[in-house]
Each structure stands twice: as C-alpha cells, then as structure tokens.
C-alpha positions as CSV (number, residue, x, y, z in Angstrom):
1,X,22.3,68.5,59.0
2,X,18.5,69.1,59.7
3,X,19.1,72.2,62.1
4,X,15.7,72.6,63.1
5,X,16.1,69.6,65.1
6,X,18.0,69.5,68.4
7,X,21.6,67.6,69.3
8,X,21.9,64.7,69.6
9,X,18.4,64.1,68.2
10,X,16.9,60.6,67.7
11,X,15.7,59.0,64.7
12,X,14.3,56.3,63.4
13,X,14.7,54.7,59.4
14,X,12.6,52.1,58.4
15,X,13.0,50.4,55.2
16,X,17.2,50.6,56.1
17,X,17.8,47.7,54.2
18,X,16.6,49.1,51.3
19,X,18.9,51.6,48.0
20,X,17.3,55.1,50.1
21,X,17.2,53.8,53.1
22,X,20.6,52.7,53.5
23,X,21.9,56.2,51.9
24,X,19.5,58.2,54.3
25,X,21.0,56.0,57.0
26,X,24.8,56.6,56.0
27,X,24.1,60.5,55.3
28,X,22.5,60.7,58.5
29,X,25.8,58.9,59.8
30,X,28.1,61.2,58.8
31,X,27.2,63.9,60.9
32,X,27.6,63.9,64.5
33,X,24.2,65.6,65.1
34,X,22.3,62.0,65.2
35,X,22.4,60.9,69.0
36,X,20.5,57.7,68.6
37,X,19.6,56.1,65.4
38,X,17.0,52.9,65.3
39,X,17.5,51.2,61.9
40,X,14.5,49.1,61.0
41,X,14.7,46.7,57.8
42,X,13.1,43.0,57.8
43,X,16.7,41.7,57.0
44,X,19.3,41.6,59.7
45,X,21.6,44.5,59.5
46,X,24.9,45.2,60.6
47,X,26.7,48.5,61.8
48,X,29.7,49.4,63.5
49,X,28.5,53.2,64.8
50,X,27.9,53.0,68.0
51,X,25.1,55.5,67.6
52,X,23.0,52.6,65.7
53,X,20.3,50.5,66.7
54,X,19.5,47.7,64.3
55,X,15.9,46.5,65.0
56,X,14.9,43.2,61.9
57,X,11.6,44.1,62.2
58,X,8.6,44.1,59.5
59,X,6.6,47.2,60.3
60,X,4.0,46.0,57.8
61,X,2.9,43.9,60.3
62,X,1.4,44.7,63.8
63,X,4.1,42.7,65.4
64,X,6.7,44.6,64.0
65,X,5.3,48.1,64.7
66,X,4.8,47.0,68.7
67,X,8.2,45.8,68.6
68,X,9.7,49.3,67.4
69,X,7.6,50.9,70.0
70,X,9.5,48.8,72.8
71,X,12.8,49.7,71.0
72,X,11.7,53.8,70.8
73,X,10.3,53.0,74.9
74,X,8.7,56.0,75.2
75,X,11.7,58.5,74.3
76,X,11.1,61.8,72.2
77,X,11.1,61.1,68.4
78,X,12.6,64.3,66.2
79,X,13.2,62.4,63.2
80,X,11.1,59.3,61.4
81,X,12.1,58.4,57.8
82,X,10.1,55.6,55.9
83,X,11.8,54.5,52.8
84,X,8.8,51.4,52.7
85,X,7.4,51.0,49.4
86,X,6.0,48.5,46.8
87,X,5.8,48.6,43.1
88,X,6.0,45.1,42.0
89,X,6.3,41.7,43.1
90,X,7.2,38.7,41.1
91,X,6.8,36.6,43.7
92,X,3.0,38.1,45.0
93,X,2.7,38.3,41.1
94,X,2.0,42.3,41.5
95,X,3.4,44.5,38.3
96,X,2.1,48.1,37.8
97,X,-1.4,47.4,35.4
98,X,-1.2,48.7,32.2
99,X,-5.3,48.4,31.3
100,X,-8.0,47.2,33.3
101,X,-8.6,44.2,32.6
102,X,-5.2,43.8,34.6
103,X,-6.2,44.9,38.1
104,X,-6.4,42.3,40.2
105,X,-8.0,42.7,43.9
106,X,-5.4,41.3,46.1
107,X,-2.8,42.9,44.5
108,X,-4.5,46.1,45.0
109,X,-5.0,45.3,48.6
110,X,-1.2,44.6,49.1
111,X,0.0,48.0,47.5
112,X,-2.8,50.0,49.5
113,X,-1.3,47.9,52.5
114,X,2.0,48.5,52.4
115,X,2.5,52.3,50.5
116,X,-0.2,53.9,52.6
117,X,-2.0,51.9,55.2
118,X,1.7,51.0,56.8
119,X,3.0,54.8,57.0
120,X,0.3,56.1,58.3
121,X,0.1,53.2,61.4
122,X,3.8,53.9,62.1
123,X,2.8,57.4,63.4
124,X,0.1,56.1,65.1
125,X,2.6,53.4,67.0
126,X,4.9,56.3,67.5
127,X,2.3,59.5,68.1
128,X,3.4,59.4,72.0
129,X,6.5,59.9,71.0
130,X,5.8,62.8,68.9
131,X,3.8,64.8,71.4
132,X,5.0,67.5,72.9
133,X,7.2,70.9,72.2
134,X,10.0,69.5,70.6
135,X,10.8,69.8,66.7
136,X,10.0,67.2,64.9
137,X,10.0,65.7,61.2
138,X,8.1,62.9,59.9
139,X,9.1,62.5,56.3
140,X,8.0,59.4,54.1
141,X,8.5,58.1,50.2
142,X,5.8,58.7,48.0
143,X,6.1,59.1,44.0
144,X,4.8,62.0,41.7
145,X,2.7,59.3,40.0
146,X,1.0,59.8,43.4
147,X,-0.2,62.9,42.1
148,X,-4.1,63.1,41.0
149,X,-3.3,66.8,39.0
150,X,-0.6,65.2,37.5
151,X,-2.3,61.8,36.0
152,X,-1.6,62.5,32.3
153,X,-0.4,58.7,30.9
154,X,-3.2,56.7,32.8
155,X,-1.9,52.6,33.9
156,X,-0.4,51.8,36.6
157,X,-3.6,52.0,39.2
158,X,-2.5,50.5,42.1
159,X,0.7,52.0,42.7
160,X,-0.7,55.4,41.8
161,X,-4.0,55.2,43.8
162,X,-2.1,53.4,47.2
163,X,1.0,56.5,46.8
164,X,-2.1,59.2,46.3
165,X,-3.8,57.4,49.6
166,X,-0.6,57.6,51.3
167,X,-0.3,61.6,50.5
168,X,-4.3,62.3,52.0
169,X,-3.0,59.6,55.1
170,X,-0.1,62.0,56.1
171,X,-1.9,65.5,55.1
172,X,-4.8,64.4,57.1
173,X,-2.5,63.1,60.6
174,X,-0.3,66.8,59.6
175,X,-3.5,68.6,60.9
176,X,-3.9,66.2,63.7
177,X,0.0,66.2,65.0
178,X,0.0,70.2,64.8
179,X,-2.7,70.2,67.7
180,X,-0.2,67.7,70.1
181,X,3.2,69.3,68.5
182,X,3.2,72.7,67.0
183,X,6.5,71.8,65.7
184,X,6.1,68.7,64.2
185,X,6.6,68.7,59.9
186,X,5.1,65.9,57.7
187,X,6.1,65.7,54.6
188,X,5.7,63.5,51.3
189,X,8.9,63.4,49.4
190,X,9.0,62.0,45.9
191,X,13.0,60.9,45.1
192,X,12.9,60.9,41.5
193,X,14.0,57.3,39.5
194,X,16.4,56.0,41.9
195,X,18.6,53.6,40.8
196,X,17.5,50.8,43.5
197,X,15.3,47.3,43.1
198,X,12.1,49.0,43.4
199,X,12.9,50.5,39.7
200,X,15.4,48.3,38.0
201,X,13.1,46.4,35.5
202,X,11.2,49.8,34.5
203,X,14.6,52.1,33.8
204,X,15.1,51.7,30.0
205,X,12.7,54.5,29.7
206,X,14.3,56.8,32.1
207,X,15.9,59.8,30.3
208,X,19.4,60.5,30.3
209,X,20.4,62.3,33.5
210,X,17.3,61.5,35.1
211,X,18.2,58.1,37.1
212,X,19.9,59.3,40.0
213,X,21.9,56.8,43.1
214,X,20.3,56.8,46.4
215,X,22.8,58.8,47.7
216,X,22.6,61.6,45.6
217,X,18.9,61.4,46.5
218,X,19.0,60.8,50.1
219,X,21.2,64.5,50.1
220,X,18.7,65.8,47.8
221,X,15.7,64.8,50.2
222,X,17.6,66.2,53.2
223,X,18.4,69.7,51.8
224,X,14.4,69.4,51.0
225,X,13.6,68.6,54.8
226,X,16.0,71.7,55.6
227,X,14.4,73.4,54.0
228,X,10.5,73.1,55.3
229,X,8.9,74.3,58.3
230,X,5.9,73.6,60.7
231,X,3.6,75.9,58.2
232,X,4.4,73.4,55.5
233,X,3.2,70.3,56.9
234,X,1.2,67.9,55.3
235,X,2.6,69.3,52.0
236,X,4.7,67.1,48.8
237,X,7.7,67.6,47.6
238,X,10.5,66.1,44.9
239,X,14.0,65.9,45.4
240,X,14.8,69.0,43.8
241,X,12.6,71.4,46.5
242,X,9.0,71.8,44.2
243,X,6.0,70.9,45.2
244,X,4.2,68.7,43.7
245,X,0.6,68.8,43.3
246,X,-2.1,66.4,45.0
C-alpha cells in the first residue's frame, strides 16, 4: 500500500461520499499503513475506524476548503485523493452537449468550476501542508475525454474542455510543488467507466467488460500511484498504468 509514503501517513479523500471515493476510502482502510484519514463528502458520513475523520464539507465552496484546512491544522499531508467531478445535472439542467447549439454558458461555468477550478484550489488550501521533504502524492479524477490528442467523436464540450483544464491546472502546480517538495507526485488518473451515478444514464454504450465497480478501480488507481515517482509528476494516467496523452 503506497510504499513511497511513510507509516502511518495521513490522507485526505474528498468526494468520500461518492462510488470511487468510498472504494479508495475502504481500500485505503484495509491496510494498516493509513495513520490518519480526513474523509470529506458534502453528505454526513459515518465510520467506525478509529483512524477516520469524517469532515461534511463542500470543498467547491470557499467555506468548505477553510474548513478542511482547520481539520488538516497545519500537519504534513502525504496523501490527497479528489474523487470530485461533474458530468450532468438534472437538476442545474447540465447534460454533456451533443452540438453547439447546446452549450449553454452557465453550465459551462459550473463544470469548469467544479472538475478543474476546485482541484486545483484544494492544493492551494493545502500547499503548507505539502511543503517540505516528505513524500507526497496528490492524485485527482480526470477522464481520457480530457484528452485534446485523443478528441476523435467531437460533443460533449464542457465536460471535455473543464477535465482538459483540470489536467494543464495540476501539470502546471506539478512544476510549482517540485520547487517546495522534491518528493511530491501529481497525477491525473482517468478510472475507466465506473459503474457509479456520475455514469449510470450514459452506460448502454459501454462494451462488454469495459464497466468496471469502483472497487476494482480504486485498486487499479492505487497499483497506478505505486507505481509513479517524483520524475512523473504532472503526468496522466488510466487505470490500467498508460499514459494518456494531453
């Protein structure tokens, strides 16, 4: 379980609430390596291990970020995991735009806002706790549709333009963090179709094989965080250990 870091290392999930986040969580769990584990999710959450800290917070909002960085007070972070992401919204009325004449301003806004505005302030929040000597991985969720080189099919614009702005937001604070830690990693991860809320309504498509339970993901993402080191930072990857192109 993530050797590069040290025992008893501390961590911190947000989006805990959610399919990957609540797998990452329960993987992390079942090792004894985790010494301090601050849970984040906008819905109350429960858990027995003692080793837990459950923090209902939304770290999409200013508010919610401060109130993380009172919960972290100052300690050394080795490990931050954002599972936060947005794809649709009936409610906000935000579905991935198959033409044009389907984007829609606000919902633009709210995907930039939350897929890559919000990762990239939760490092800020938490830089002071990433500064230093010791080893540390900041991972977060973005999706191969992300990927500029790889934008064959066209549609879905804001989901693809806020996940490739979330990519440049993390590759550009990698070069920063590496002056403060030398051993800090940022990565982009892309799961694969998860079998969670964020893809329900779009997985008739999905071939067989290919739709794959959060757990099986959240051990595919660690082997892939295993994996890296501090050379590699900034850089994307999917759940089976390739890079993906920007």
């Amino acid at each position: 379980m993530l050797p590069a870091l040290p025992e008893g290392f501390t961590a911190v999930m947000t989006g805990a609430g959610g399919g990957i986040g609540q797998a990452m969580l329960n993987r992390l769990l079942k090792s004894d390596r985790p010494g301090r584990v601050i849970a984040v999710s906008r819905q109350s959450l429960e858990h027995d291990d003692r080793r837990v800290e459950n923090l209902k917070a939304d770290v999409t909002t200013e508010e919610g970020r401060k109130a993380l960085k009172k919960q972290l007070d100052g300690a050394p972070l080795h490990l931050l995991f954002n599972a936060i992401g947005l794809l649709h919204d009936e409610r906000r009325r935000i579905s991935p735009e198959k033409r044009l004449e389907d984007l829609d301003a606000e919902a633009l806004s709210t995907l930039f806002h939350v897929n890559a505005i919000t990762p990239v302030l939760l490092i800020q929040t938490l830089v002071s706790s990433l500064k230093g000597r010791h080893s540390a991985i900041i991972a977060s969720l973005s999706a191969r549709v992300g990927s500029i080189g790889d934008n064959e099919l066209g549609g879905w614009y804001g989901y693809r333009a806020s996940k490739a702005a979330h990519n440049m937001l993390l590759r550009t604070a990698a070069v920063e963090l590496a002056r403060y830690n030398r051993q800090a990693i940022v990565l982009n991860l892309h799961p694969g179709t998860t079998d969670t809320v964020l893809s329900r309504p779009f997985q008739r498509r999905v071939p067989e094989g290919k739709l794959f339970t959060p757990d099986f993901v959240a051990a595919r993402l660690l082997a892939v965080m295993e994996d890296r080191r501090p050379g590699e930072s900034g850089s994307f990857w999917d759940w089976d250990g390739k890079p993906v192109p920007f």
